[in-house]
C-alpha positions in Angstrom: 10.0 9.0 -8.7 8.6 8.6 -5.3 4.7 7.6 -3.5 3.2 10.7 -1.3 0.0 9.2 0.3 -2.6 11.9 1.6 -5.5 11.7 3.2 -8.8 14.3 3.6 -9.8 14.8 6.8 -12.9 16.6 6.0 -14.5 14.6 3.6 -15.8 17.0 0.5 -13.6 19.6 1.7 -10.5 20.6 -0.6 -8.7 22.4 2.1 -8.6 19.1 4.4 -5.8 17.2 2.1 -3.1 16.5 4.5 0.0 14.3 3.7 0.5 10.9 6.2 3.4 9.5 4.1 6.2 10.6 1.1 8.1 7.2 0.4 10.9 7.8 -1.7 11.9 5.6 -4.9 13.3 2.3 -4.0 15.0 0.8 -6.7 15.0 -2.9 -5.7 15.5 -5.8 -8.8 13.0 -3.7 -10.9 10.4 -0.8 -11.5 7.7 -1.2 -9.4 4.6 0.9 -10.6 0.6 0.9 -9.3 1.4 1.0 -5.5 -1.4 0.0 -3.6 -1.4 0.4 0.2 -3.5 -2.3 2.0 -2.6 -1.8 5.7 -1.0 0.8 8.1 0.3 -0.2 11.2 0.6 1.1 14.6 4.0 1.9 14.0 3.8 3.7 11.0 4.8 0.6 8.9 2.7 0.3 5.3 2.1 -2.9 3.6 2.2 -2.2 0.1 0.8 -4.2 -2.9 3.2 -3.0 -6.1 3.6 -4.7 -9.9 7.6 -5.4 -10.2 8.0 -4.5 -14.6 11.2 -6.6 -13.8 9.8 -9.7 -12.9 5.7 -9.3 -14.1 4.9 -10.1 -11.0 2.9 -8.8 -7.8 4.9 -8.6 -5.4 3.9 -7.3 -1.4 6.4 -5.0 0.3 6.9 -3.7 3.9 8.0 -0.3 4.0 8.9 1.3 7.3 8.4 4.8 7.3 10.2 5.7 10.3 13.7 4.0 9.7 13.1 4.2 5.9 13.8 0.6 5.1 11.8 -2.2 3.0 10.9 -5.7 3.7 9.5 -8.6 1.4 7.4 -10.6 3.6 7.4 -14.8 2.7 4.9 -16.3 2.3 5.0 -20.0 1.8 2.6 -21.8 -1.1 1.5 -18.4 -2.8 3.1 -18.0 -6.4 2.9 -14.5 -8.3 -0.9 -14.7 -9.7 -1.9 -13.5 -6.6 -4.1 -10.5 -5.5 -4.1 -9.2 -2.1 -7.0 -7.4 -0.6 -8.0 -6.0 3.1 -11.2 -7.3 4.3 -12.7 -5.7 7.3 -16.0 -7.3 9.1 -18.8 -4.9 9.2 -22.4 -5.5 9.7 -23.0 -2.6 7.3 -23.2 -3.7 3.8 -21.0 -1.6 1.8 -23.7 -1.5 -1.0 -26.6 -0.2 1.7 -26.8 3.4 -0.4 -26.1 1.5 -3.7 
């Protein structure tokens, strides 16, 4: 099992799909399934949001896609009912064609 991640550069257009990332299966104290990517870095390193079956817990993961390795960032206070999300500022209201 592995994660490709692909992006369309042309937005409607089929032909655009291009491939940024193809992490491989990490096996790490579990199956993790419903990846979720919620940053790239300048250096190519993705912060991942991922459901661990072994533990039934959300767990955020580091992957860096250049040297291939995986970190579990700590983070103090935050049990496993947590739910990460990216917020970006705009003054655009993402409901302004809703």
């Amino acid at each position: 099992m592995f994660w490709d991640v692909w992006v369309m550069k042309e937005y409607g257009n089929k032909d655009s799909w291009t491939k940024l990332y193809h992490i491989p299966y990490m096996r790490y104290r579990g199956l993790w399934i419903n990846p979720k990517i919620l940053y790239v870095n300048e250096d190519d390193q993705l912060l991942m949001k991922v459901y661990d079956l072994g533990s039934s817990k959300v767990k955020l993961v580091v992957y860096n896609s250049k040297s291939g390795t995986l970190k579990f960032p700590k983070i103090q206070n935050i049990d496993y009912l947590m739910d990460p999300e990216v917020y970006i500022e705009s003054v655009i209201s993402p409901c302004s064609k809703c």
